[in-house]
C-alpha positions in Angstrom: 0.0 0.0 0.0 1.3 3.2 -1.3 -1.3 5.4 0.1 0.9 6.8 2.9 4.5 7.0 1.0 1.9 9.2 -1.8 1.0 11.5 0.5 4.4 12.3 2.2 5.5 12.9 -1.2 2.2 15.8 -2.4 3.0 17.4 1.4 7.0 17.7 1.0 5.7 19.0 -2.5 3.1 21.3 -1.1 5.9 22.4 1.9 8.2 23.9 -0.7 6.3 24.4 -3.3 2.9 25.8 -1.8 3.5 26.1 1.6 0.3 28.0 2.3 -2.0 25.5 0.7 0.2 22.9 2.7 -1.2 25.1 6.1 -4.7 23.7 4.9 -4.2 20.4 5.5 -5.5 19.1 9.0 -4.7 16.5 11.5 -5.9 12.3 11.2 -9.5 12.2 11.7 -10.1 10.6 15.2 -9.6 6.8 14.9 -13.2 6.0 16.6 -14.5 8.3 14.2 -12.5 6.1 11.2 -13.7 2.5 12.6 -17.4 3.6 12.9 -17.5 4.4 9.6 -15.8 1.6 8.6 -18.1 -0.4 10.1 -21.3 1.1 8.9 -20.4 0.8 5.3 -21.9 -2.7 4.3 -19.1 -3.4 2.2 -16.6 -2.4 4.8 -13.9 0.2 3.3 -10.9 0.0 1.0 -7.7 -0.1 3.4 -6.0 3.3 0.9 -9.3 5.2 2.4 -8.8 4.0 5.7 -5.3 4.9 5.7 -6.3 8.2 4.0 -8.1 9.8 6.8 -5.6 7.9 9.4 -2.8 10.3 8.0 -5.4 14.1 7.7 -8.4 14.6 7.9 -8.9 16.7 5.0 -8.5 20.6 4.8 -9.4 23.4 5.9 -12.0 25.6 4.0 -9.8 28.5 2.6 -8.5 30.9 -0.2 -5.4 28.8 -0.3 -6.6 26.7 -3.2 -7.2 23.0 -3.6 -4.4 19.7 -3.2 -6.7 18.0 -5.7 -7.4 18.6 -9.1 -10.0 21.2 -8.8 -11.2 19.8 -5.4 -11.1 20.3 -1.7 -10.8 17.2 0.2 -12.9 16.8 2.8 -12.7 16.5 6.3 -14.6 13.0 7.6 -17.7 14.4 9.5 -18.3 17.2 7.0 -18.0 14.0 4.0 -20.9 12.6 6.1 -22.9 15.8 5.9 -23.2 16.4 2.4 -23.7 12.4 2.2 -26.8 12.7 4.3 -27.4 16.2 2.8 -27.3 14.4 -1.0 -29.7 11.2 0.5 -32.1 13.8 1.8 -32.5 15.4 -1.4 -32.2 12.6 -3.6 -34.9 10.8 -1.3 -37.4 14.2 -1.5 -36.9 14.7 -5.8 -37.0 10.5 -5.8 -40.6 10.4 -4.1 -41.8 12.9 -6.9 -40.5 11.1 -9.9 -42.1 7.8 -8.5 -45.2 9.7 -7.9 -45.2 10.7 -11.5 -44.5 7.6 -12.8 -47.0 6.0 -10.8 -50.0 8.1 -12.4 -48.7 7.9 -15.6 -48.6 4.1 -15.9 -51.9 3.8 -14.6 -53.4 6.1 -16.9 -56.0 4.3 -19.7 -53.6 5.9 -22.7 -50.4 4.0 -20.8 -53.0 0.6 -20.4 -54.0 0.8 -23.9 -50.5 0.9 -25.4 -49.2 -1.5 -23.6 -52.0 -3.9 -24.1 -51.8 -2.9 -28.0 -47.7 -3.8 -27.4 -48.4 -7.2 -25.5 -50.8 -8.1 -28.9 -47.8 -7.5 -31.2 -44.9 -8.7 -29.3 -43.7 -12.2 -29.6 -41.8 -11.7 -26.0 -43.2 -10.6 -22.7 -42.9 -6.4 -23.0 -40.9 -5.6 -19.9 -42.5 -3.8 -17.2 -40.8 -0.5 -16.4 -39.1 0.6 -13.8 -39.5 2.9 -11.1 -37.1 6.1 -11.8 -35.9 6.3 -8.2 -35.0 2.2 -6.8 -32.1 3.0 -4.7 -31.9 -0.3 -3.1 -31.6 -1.4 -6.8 -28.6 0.6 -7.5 -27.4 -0.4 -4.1 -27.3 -4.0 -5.7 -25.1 -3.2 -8.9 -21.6 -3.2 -8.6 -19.0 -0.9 -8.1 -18.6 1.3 -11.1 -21.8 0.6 -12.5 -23.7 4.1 -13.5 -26.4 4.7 -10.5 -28.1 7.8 -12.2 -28.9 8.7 -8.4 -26.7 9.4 -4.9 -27.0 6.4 -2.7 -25.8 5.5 0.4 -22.9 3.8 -0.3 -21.3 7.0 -2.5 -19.1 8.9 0.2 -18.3 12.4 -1.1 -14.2 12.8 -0.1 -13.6 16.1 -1.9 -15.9 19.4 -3.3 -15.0 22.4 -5.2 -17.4 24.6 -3.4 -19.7 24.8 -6.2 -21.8 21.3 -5.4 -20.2 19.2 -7.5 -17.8 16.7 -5.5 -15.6 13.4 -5.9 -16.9 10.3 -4.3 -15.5 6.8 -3.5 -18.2 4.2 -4.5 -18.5 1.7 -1.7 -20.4 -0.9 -3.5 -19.2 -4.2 -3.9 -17.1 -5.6 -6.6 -14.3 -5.9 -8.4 -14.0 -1.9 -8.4 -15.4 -1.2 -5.0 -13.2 1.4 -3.5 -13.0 3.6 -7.0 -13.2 7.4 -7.2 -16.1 9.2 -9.4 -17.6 12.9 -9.5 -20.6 14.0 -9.0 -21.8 16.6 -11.3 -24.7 19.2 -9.3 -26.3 21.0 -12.1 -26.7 17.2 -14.0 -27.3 15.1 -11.1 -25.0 12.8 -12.8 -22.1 11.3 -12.8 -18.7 9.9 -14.6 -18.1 6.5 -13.3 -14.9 5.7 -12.1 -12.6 8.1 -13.0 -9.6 6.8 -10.8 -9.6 3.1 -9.8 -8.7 4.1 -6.2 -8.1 6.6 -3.6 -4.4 5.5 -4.4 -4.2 5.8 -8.3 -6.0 9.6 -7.6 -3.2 10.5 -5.2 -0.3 8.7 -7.6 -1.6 11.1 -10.8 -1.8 14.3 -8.5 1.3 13.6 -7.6 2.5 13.2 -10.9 1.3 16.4 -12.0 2.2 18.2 -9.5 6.2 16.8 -10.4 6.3 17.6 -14.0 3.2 20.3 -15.1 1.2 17.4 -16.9 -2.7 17.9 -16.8 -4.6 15.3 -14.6 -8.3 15.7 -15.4 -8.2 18.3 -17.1 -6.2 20.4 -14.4 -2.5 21.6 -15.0 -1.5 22.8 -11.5 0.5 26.0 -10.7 1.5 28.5 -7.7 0.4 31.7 -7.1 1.9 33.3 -3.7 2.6 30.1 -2.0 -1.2 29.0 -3.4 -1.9 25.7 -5.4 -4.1 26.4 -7.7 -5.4 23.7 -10.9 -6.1 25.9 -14.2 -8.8 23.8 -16.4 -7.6 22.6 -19.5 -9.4 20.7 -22.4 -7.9 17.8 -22.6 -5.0 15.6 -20.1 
């Protein structure tokens, strides 16, 4: 496990390089704090996560720009608010879209074309799905496009804006990869970093030699890390 070798590399980076960003960064996250999260998560979590918040617990909300490409990483109890912030809302626009759905499938014009699409079908038409099934999407694996926030997405990092990477918790052979969340699209772009680890490894990178990583080319401003967007990395 590279996770803490990574990190000790991006803050003797940050300590010369941006040592005002590197003033962001806070303290581990207290370790009863860590282990009950670990063990609420019904797929336990990825020991490079675990180790992540064992060596800081995020940073600190400043001007002093952002270790991540574009992002802020988050301290562990304010990850679990926008989590519960994200179910809460999902849960409220969910109940709405289901309600909808609901009257429209029992309408007599929905009856009628299906029953006209039964007739002409040589295979059972199959019956539609509800637009919010969380506990569905709870079932897919790791990786696999949700189309909603469940429980099992933990935001680690924002950019203030409401749009946030998230390690997906699910089980499978990518459990433990990192997405984004997008806030204007409630969408997302599945697993754009196979790990907590491989994120830190290509920030790293970047932050060595000036190449883009997602779309980000880093650079310093008065002792400030700050990523500029660029089209392509």
């Amino acid at each position: 496990m590279r996770t803490q070798e990574l990190w000790t590399d991006i803050v003797r980076w940050l300590s010369i390089n941006a040592p005002v960003t590197a003033k962001t960064i806070r303290a581990p996250a207290p370790e009863p704090l860590i282990r009950s999260f670990e063990q609420a998560a019904p797929n336990g979590w990825p020991s490079d996560l675990s180790t992540l918040y064992r060596i800081f617990d995020g940073t600190e909300l400043s001007t002093a720009g952002d270790i991540l490409p574009r992002y802020r990483p988050l301290p562990l109890e304010e990850a679990e608010k926008v989590r519960r912030m994200m179910l809460s809302i999902m849960a409220e626009v969910g109940a709405e879209a289901n309600a909808e759905f609901e009257r429209r499938i029992s309408s007599p014009i929905y009856r009628n074309l299906r029953a006209v699409g039964e007739a002409h079908s040589s295979v059972p038409v199959p019956e539609p799905h509800k637009p919010y099934d969380p506990a569905d999407a709870e079932a897919d694996e790791a990786g696999t496009r949700a189309w909603i926030f469940i429980s099992s997405f933990l935001p680690i990092a924002d950019n203030g804006a409401g749009d946030f990477l998230f390690v997906d918790l699910r089980a499978g052979r990518q459990h433990g990869c990192v997405s984004e969340w997008f806030k204007d699209d409630a969408d997302w772009r599945p697993a754009v970093w196979s790990s907590v680890e491989e994120l830190l490894d290509e920030t790293l990178t970047s932050l060595r030699t000036g190449r883009p990583v997602f779309f980000s080319r880093p650079s310093v401003t008065d002792g400030s890390l700050h990523w500029e967007y660029v089209r392509e990395s």
